[in-house]
C-alpha positions as CSV (number, residue, x, y, z in Angstrom):
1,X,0.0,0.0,0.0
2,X,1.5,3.4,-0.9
3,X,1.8,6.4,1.3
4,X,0.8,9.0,-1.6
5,X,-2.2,10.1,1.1
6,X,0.2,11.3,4.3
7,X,2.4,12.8,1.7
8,X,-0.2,14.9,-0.1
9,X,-1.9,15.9,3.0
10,X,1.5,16.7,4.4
11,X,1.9,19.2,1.5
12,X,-1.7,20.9,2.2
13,X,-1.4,21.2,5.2
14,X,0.3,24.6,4.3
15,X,-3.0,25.5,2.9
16,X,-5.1,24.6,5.8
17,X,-6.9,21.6,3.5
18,X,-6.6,17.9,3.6
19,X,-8.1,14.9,1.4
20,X,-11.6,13.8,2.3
21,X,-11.7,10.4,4.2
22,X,-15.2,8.6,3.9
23,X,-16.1,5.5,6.2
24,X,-18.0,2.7,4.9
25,X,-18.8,-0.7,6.9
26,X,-16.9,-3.8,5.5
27,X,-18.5,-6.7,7.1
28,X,-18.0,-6.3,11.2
29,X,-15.4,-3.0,10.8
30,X,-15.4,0.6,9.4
31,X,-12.8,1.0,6.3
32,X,-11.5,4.7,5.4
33,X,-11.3,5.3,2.0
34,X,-10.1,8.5,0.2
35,X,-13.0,9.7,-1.6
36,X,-13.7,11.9,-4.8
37,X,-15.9,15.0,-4.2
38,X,-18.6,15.2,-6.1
39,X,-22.3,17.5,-6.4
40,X,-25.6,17.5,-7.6
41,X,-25.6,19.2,-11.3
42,X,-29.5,19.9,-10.5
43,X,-29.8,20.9,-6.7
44,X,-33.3,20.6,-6.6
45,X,-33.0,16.9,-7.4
46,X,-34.0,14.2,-5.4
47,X,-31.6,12.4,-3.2
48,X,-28.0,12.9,-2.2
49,X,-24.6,13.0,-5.1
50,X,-23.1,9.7,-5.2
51,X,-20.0,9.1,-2.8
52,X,-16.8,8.1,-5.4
53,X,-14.1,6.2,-3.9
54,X,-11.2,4.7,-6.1
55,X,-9.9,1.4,-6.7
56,X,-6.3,2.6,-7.3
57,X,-4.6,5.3,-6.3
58,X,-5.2,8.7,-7.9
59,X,-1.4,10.0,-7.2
60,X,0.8,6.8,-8.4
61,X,-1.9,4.4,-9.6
62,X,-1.1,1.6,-7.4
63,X,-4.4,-0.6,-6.2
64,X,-6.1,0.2,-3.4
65,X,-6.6,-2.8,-1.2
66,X,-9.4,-1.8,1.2
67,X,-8.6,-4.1,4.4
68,X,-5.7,-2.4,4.5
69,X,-7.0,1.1,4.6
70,X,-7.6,2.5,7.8
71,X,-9.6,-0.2,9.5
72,X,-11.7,0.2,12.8
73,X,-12.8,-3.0,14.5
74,X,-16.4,-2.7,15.4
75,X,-18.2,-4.1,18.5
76,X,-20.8,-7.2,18.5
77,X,-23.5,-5.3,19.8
78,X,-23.5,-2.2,17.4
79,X,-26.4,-0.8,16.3
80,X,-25.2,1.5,14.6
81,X,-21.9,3.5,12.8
């Protein structure tokens, strides 16, 4: 897994910005994924924009592997995340 996302954050942090991390459940733990922003062309649409998250890396192009990603360990008894 590469490091592209600590280095690019590293370099925005001069700017006071960072990449957008989503969390998504992957059978019993959260995964964080970098994510692609994205909006609704017609705001008074229906429904929220789509969440994009990439396969491969969007700075080298190396594969994603998702268990790797940040992974959280969830409790038996949640209800919810």
């Amino acid at each position: 897994m590469c490091d592209c996302e600590t280095e690019v954050n590293q370099h925005l942090s001069a700017h006071n910005t960072r990449l957008s991390i989503a969390f998504s459940r992957v059978e019993n733990r959260l995964v964080g994924r970098l994510i692609v922003a994205t909006e609704k062309i017609n705001s008074r649409g229906k429904g929220r924009p789509l969440t994009v998250t990439p396969s491969y890396c969007p700075f080298c192009g190396e594969a994603i592997d998702a268990g790797a990603n940040k992974t959280i360990p969830l409790s038996q008894g949640e209800a919810h995340v």
